[in-house]
C-alpha positions as CSV (number, residue, x, y, z in Angstrom):
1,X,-42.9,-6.8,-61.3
2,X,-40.8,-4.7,-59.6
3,X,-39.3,-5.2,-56.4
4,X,-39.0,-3.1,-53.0
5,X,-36.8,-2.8,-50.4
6,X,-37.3,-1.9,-46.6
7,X,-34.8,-1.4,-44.0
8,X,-34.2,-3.4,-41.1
9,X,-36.3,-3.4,-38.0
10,X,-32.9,-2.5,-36.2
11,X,-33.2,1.0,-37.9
12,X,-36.2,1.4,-36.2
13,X,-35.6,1.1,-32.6
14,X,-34.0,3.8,-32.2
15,X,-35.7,7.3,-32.4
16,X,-34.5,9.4,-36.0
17,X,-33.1,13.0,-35.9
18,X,-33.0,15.6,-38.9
19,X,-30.6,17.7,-37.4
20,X,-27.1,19.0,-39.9
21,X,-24.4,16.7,-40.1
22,X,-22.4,15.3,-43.4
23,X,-20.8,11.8,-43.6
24,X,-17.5,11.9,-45.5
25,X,-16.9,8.0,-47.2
26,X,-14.1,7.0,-49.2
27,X,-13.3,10.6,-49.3
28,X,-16.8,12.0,-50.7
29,X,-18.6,14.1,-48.8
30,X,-22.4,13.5,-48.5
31,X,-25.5,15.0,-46.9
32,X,-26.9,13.1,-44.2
33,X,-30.8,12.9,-44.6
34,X,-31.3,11.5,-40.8
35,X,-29.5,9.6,-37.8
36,X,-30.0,7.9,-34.9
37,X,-27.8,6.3,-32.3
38,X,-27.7,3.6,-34.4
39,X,-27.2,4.8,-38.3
40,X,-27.7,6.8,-40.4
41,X,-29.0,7.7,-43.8
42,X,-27.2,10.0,-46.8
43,X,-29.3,11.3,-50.4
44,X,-27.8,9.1,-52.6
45,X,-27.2,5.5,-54.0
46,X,-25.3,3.0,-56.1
47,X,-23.7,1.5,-52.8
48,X,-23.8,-2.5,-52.0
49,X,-25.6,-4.0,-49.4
50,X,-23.4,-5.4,-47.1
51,X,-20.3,-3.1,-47.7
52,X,-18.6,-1.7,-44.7
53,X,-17.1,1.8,-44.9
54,X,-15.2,4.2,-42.4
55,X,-17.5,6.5,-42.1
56,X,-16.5,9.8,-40.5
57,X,-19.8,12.0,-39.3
58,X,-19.0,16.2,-39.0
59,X,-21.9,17.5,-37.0
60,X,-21.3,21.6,-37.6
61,X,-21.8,24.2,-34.9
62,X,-21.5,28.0,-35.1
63,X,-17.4,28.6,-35.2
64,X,-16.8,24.7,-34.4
65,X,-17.5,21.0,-35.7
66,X,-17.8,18.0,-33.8
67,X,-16.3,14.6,-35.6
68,X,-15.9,11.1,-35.4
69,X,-15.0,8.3,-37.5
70,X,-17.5,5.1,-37.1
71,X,-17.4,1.6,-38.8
72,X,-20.1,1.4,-40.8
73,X,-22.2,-1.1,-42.7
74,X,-24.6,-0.7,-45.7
75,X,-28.2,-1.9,-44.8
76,X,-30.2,-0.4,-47.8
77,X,-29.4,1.4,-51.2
78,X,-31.4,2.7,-53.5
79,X,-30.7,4.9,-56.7
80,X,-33.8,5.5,-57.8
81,X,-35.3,7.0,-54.4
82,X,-31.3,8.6,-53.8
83,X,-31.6,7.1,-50.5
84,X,-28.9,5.1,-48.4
85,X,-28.9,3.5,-44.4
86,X,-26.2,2.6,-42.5
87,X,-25.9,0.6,-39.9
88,X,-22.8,1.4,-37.1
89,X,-20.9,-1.6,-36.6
90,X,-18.7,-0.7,-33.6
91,X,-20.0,2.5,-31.8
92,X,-17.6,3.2,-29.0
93,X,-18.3,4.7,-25.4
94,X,-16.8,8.2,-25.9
95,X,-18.8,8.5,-29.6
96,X,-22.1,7.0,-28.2
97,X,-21.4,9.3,-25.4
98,X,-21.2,12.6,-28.0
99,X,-23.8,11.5,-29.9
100,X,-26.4,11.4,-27.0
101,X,-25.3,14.9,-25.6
102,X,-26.4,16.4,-28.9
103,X,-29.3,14.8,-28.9
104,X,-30.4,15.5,-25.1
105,X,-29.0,19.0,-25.7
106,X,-31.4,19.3,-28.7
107,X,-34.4,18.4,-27.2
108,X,-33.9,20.4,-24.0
109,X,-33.5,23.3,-25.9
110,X,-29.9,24.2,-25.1
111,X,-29.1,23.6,-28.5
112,X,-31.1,24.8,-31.7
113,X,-30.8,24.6,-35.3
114,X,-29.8,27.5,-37.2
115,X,-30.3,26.8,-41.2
116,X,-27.6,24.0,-41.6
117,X,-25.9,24.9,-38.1
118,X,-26.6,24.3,-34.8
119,X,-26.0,26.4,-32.0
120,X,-26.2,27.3,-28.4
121,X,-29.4,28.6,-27.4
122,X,-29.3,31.9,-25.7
123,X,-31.2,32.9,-22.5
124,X,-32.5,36.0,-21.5
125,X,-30.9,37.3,-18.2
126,X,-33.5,39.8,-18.1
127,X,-35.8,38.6,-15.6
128,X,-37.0,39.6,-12.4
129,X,-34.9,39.1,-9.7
130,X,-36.9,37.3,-6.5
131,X,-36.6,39.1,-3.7
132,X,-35.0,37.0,-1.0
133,X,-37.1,37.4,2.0
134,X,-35.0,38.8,5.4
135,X,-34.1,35.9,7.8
136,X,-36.2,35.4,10.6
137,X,-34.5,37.6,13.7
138,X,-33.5,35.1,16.5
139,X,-34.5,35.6,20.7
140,X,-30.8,35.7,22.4
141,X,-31.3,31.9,23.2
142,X,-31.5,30.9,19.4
143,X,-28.6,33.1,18.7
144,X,-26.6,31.8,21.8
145,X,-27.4,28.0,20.5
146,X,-27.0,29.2,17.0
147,X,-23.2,29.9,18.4
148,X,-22.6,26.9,20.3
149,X,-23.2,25.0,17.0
150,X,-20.7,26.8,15.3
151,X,-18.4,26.7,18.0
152,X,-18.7,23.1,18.6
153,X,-18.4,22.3,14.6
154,X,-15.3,24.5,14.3
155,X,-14.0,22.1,17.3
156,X,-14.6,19.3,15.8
157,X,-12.8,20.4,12.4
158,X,-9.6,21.8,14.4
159,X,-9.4,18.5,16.7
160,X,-9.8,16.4,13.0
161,X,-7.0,18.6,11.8
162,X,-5.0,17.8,14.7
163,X,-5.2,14.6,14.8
164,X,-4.6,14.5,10.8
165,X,-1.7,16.7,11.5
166,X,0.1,14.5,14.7
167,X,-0.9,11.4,12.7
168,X,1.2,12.4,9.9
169,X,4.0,14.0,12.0
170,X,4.1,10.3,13.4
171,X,4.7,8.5,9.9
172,X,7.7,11.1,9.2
173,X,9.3,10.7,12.2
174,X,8.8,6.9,11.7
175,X,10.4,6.7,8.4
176,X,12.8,9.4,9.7
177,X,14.2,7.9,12.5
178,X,13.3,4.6,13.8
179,X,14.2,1.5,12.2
180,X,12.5,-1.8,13.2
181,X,14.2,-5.3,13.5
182,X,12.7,-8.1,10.6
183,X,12.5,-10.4,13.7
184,X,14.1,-10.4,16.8
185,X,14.4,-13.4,19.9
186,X,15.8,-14.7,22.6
187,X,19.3,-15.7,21.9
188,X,22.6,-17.5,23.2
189,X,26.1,-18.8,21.6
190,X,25.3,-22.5,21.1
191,X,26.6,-25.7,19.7
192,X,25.5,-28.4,17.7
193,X,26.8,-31.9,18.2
194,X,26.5,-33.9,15.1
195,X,26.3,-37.9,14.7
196,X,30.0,-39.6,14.2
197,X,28.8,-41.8,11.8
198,X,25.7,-43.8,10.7
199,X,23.6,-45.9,12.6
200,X,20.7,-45.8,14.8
201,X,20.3,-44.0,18.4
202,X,20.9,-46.3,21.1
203,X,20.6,-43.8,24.2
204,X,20.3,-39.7,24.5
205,X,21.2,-38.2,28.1
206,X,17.6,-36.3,29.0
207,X,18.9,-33.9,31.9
208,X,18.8,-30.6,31.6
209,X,22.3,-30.0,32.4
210,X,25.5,-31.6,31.3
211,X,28.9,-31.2,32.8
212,X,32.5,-31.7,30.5
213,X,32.8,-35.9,29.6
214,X,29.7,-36.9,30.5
215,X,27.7,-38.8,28.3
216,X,25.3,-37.0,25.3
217,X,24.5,-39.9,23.2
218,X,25.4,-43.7,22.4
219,X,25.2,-44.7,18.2
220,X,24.8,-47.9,17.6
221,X,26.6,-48.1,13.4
222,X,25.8,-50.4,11.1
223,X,28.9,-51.9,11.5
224,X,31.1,-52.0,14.7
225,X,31.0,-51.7,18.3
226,X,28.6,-48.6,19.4
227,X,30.5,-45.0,19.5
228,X,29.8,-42.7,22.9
229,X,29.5,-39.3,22.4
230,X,31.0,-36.7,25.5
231,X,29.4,-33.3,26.5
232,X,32.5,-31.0,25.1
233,X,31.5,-28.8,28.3
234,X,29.5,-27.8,31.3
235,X,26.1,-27.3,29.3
236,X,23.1,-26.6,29.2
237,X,20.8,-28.8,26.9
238,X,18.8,-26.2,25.0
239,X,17.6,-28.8,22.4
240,X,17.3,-32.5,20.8
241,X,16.5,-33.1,17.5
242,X,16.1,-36.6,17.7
243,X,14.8,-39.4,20.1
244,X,16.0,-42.8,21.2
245,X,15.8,-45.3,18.3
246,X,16.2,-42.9,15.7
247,X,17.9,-43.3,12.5
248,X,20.6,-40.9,11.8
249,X,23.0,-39.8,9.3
250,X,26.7,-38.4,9.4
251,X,27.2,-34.8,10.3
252,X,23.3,-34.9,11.2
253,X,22.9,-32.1,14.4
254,X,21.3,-34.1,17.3
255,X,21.9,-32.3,20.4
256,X,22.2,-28.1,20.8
257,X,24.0,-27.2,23.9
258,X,24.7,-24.0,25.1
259,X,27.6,-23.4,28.2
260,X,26.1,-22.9,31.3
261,X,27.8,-19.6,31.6
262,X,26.8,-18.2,28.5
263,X,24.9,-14.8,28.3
264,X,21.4,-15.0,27.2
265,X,20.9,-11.7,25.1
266,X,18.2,-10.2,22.5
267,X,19.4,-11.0,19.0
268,X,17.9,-8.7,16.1
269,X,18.0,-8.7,12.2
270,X,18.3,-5.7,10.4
271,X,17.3,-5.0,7.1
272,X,20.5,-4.9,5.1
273,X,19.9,-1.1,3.9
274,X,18.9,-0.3,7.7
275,X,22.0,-1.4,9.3
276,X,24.5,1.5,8.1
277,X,22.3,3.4,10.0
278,X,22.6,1.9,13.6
279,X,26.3,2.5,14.0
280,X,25.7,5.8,15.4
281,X,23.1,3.9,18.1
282,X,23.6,2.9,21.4
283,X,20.5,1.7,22.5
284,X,17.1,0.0,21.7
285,X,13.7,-0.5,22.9
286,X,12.7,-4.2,23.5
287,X,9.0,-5.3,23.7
288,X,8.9,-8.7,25.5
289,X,6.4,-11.6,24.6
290,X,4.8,-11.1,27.7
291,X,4.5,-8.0,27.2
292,X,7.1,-6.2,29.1
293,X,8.9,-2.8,27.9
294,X,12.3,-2.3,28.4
295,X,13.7,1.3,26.9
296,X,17.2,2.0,26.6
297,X,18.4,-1.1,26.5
298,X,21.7,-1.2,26.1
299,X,23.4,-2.6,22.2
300,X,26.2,-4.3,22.7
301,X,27.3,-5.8,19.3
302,X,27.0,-5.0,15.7
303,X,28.8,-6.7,12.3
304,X,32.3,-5.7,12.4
305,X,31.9,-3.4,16.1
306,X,33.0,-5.8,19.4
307,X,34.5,-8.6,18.1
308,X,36.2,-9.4,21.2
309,X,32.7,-10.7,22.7
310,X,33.3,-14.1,21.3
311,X,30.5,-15.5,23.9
312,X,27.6,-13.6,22.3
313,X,25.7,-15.1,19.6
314,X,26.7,-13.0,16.2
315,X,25.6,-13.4,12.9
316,X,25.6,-11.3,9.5
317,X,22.9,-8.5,9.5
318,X,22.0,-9.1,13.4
319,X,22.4,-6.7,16.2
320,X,23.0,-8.1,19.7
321,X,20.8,-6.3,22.5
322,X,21.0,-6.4,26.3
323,X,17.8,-7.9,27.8
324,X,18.3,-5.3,30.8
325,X,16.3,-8.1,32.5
326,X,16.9,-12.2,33.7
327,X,16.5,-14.1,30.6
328,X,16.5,-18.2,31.6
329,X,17.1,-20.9,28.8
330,X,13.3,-22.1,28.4
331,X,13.2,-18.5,26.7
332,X,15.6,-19.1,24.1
333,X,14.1,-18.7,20.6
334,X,10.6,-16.4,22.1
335,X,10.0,-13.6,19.8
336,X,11.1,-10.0,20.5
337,X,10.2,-6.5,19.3
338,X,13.2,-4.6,18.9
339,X,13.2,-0.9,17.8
340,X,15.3,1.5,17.1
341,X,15.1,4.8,17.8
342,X,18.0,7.5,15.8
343,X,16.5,10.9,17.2
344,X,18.8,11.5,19.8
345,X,22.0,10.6,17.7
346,X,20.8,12.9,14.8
347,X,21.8,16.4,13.9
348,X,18.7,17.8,14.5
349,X,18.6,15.1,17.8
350,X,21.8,16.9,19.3
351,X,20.5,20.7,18.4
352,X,16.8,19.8,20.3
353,X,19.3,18.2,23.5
354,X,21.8,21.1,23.3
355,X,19.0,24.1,23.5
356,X,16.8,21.8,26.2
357,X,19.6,21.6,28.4
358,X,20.4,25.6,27.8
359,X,16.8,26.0,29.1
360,X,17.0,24.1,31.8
361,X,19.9,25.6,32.6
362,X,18.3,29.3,32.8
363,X,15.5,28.1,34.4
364,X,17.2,26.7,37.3
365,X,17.3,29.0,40.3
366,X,20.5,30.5,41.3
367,X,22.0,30.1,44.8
368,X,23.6,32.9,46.2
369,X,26.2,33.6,48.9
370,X,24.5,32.4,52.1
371,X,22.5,29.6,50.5
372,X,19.2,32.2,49.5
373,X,18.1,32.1,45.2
């Protein structure tokens, strides 16, 4: 008895086309019978079941082919019948995508088949035009309303496309010009007194303020009679570490002081790549914690400029500010906004100063002999 084949159900939920294309295997051209998005079958036999190929698919147009190259599996073979199904193993986005324009463009007519071509379908531009009918004429309040709506939409666009424009002016001028501190605070030249040895905390002076030889601390060592540490000046307590009873260690900072007549100034850091750029500056704005604005303020140190001031509070990267206001001790270490503003110092800074002042100059009225402009 002899034996029959069918394909797979999988062949079958998908609908079939018999539109041109030829499927080139192993470098032999063949004529494809039918396809769908998910195979396709060639006239001919003698392949294995189970086989996979690279099969690449040429669908012809008039003047132009379309390819691609699919993985493909045998699903059924027969020589007697000269009939052969494939099954696509790995049907990417952009084929699929190909494949399924040709079909949609196929059944909505925009493309047809011409003998073993297919090609674009062409329309006749012959009809009749439709007349357009006249629009309806307006009473002089319509068309007066009609205008305000225009008016007020062309408003609106200009005032977006102003604001657009000053909000981008803004972010040049920003990157331009100003250059804001990392972090910025409260600041004063202090010093740390550090335990003489180790042992535990026998007694720490709590008043606020300290004057020269009297008594910070008393450490009670491990071994030997307890060691009393002196206030090196007339201080100001501006923090301590530690509390009675405390176990220390030697070199261990207990006790911050600051002199009593030490200025208490604004201390910024400056990007590294920023602070070239400030030695040309001579102020900066300062925004307070409590939310006072001080413009102008006054810079009076930066790395390597003022190194007589000993008393201010310098470090690498910092710029030293003015507070232009009465700073007291409880506001050492409160944050600070500092900005800096390069306008005024630029070239184009000096050229905007240098033709202001020649306005104001020509605007302001002249006094003649007798005292009458």
């Amino acid at each position: 008895m002899g034996s029959m084949s069918y394909e797979a159900e999988l062949q079958r939920q998908h609908p079939r086309y018999r539109l041109p294309m030829r499927a080139t295997i192993e470098g032999t051209t063949y004529q494809v019978h039918d396809w769908s998005m998910n195979g396709f079958a060639i006239e001919t036999g003698g392949f294995t079941v189970g086989k996979n190929f690279m099969a690449s698919l040429t669908i012809p147009f008039d003047g132009y082919e379309f390819a691609v190259t699919i993985p493909s599996e045998v699903l059924y073979s027969s020589t007697p019948m000269k009939r052969t199904s494939l099954v696509f193993l790995d049907l990417e986005d952009g084929q699929a995508g190909l494949l399924q324009y040709i079909t949609d463009a196929v059944l909505s007519g925009e493309v047809v088949r011409a003998g073993d071509i297919l090609d674009v379908a062409r329309r006749s531009d012959a009809g009749r035009v439709k007349q357009i009918p006249a629009p309806p004429k307006m009473n002089t309040g319509a068309r007066l309303a009609f205008i305000g709506r225009r008016l007020a939409a062309s408003a609106g666009v200009l005032a977006i496309g102003a604001a657009l424009v000053a909000f981008l002016s803004a972010n040049v001028y920003d990157e331009l010009y100003v250059v804001r501190s990392q972090s910025g605070s409260v600041a004063a030249k202090t010093v740390n007194v550090a335990s003489p040895a180790v042992g535990r905390l026998g007694f720490l002076n709590q008043k606020r303020e300290v004057t020269l030889g009297e008594p910070l601390m008393t450490l009670n060592p491990a071994v030997g009679n307890p060691i009393t540490v002196q206030s090196p000046c007339d201080c100001v307590q501006v923090e301590q570490r530690f509390a009675n009873g405390d176990f220390v260690k030697v070199g261990e900072p207990i006790i911050r002081l600051m002199r009593t007549d030490a200025p208490v100034v604004v201390s910024a850091a400056v990007p590294s790549d920023k602070l070239m750029s400030l030695y040309g500056a001579r102020t900066a704005t300062l925004v307070y914690a409590d939310g006072t604005r001080v413009n102008d303020a006054k810079i009076l140190w930066l790395p390597g400029k003022g190194e007589n001031q000993v008393d201010l509070p310098r470090e690498p990267l910092t710029v030293v500010v003015d507070p232009e206001k009465k700073l007291s001790t409880d506001m050492i270490g409160q944050p600070v906004e500092v900005t800096f503003d390069l306008f005024s110092d630029s070239m184009m800074g000096r050229a905007f100063s240098a033709v202001s002042n020649s306005v104001s100059s020509l605007l302001k009225p002249k006094v003649v002999q007798g005292g009458q402009s």
